[in-house]
C-alpha positions as CSV (number, residue, x, y, z in Angstrom):
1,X,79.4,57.6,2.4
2,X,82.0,58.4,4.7
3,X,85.5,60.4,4.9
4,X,88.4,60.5,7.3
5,X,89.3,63.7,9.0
6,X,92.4,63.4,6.4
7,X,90.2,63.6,3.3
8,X,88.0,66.0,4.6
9,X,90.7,68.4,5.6
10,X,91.6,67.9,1.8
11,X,88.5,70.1,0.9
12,X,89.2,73.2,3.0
13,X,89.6,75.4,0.5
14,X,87.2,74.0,-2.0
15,X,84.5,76.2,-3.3
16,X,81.0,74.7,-4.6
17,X,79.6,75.6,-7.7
18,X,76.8,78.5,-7.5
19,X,72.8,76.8,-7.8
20,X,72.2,80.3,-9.9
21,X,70.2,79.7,-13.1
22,X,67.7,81.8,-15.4
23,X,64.9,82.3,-13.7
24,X,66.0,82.2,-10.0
25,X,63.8,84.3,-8.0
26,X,64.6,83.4,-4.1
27,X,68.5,83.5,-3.9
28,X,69.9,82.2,-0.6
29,X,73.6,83.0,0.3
30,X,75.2,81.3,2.7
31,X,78.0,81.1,5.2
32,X,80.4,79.0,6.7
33,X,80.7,76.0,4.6
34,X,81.6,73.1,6.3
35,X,84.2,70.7,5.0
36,X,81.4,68.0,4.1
37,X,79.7,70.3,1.8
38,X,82.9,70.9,-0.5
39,X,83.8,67.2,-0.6
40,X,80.4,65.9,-1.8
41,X,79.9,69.4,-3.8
42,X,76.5,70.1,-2.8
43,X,75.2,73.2,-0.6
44,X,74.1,72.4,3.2
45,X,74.9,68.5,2.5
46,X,76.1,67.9,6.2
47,X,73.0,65.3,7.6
48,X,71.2,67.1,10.0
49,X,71.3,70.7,8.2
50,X,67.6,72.3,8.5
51,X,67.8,73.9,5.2
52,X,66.5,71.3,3.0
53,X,64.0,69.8,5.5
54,X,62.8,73.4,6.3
55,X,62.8,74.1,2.9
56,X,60.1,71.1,2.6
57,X,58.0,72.0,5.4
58,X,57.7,75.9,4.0
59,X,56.4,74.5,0.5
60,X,59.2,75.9,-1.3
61,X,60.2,72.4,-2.6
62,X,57.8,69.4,-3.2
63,X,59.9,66.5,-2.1
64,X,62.4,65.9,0.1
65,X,66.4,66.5,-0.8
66,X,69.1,65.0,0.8
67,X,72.1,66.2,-0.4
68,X,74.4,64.4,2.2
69,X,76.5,62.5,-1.5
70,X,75.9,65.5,-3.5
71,X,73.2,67.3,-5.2
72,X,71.0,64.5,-7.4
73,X,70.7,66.1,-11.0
74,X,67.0,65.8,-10.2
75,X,67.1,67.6,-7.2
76,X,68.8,70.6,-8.9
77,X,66.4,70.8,-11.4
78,X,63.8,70.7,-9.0
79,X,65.1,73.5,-6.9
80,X,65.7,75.5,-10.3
81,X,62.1,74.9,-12.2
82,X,60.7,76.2,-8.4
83,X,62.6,79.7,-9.0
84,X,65.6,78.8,-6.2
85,X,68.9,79.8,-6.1
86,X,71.6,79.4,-3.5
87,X,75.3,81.1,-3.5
88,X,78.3,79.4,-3.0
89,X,78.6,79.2,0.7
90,X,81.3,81.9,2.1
91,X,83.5,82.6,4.8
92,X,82.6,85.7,6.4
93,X,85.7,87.3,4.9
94,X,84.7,86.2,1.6
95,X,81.3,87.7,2.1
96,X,82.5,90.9,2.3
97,X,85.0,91.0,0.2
98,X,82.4,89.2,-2.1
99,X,79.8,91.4,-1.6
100,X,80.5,93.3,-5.1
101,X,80.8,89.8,-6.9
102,X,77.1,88.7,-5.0
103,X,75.9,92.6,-6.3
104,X,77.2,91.0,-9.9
105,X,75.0,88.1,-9.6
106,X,72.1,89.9,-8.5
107,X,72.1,92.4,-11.2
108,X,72.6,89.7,-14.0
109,X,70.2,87.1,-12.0
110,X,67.6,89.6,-10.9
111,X,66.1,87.7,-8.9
112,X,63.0,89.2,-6.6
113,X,63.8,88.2,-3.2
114,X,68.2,88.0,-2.0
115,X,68.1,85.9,1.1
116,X,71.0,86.1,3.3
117,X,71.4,83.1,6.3
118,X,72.2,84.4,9.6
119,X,72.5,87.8,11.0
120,X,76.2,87.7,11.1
121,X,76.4,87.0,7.7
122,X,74.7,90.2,7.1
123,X,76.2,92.0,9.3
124,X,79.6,91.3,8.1
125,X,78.6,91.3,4.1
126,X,77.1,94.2,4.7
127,X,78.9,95.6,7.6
128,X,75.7,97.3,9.4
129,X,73.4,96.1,12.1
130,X,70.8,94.6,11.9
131,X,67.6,95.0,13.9
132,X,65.8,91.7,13.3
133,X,65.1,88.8,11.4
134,X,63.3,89.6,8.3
135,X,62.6,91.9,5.1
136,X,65.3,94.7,5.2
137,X,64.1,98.1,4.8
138,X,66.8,98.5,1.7
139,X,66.9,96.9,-1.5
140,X,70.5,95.0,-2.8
141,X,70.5,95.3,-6.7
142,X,67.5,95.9,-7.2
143,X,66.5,93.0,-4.7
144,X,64.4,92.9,-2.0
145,X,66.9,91.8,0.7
146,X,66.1,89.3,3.7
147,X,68.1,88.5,6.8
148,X,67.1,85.0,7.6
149,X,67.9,82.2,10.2
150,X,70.9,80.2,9.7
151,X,69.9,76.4,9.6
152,X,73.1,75.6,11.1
153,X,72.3,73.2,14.3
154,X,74.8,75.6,15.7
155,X,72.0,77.8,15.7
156,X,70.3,75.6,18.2
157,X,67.6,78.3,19.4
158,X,65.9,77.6,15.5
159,X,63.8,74.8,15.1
160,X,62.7,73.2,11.4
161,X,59.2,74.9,11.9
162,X,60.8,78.4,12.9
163,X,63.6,78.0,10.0
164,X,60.4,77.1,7.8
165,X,57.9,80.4,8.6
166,X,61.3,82.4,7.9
167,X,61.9,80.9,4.5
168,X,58.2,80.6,3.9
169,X,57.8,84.9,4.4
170,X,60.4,84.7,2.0
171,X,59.4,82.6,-0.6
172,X,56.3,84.8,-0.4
173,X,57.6,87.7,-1.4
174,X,59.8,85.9,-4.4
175,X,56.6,84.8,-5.5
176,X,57.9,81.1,-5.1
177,X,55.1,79.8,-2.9
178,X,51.2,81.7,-2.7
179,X,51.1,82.6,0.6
């Protein structure tokens, strides 16, 4: 599958559809979505985002996803029956303008664990510093709230296995994975 810059440029303003369901006990939000992910609909589809693959190698899914031509139906089930959520991806703008709509979705969603990719992400959402990588000491709607590595290969200093300990400590807590 394959777009010109013309067609992708067609999706800059698209939105993808929340991965929020009943149940959802890790919720990732995310930032920045690139232009792929709105034209195939499917979060962190661009080939070569960590997520999924670090994802894998944390245990949090069972099988590989590749999401690069959208989100398989099976796929979404699978990352729903295993307790996962992820937010539609947001400009940083949007994330803090956003941030009582996300407080909305953890209130109804309740999920254990609110994960949120990349430190400037938080720090803009949340509009507060952040001293490191990890469990925050404050709770978001009732949440346990996480700053965790962006998978972006922007964030080149991250590797798969790094991304994966993050999410893994994570997943923990949610009670997705036994640790």
């Amino acid at each position: 599958m394959g777009f010109s810059r013309a067609e992708l440029e067609s999706f800059r303003n698209a939105t993808v559809p929340d991965l929020v369901e009943p149940g959802c006990r890790l919720l990732f939000v995310g930032i920045n979505p690139g232009l792929w992910t709105a034209a195939v609909g499917a979060h962190f589809a661009r080939r070569g985002n960590r997520f999924y693959p670090a994802l894998l190698r944390a245990g949090i899914i069972e099988h590989p996803i590749d999401a690069s031509a959208g989100m398989l139906a099976a796929d979404r089930d699978h990352l729903v029956e295993r307790g996962v959520g992820i937010t539609d991806e947001l400009t940083t703008a949007e994330l803090r303008d956003g941030l009582a709509a996300l407080r909305d979705t953890v209130e109804r969603v309740a999920p254990r664990v609110v994960a949120v990719l990349g430190i400037t992400a938080y720090r803009s959402a949340f509009d507060g510093p952040v001293s490191a990588v990890g469990k925050q000491p404050e709770a978001f709607a009732g949440a346990q709230l996480w700053v965790l590595p962006n998978p972006s290969g922007l964030n080149a200093h991250e590797s798969i296995d790094s991304l994966a300990s993050a999410y893994r400590a994570a997943a923990v807590a949610a009670g997705v994975v036994r640790p």
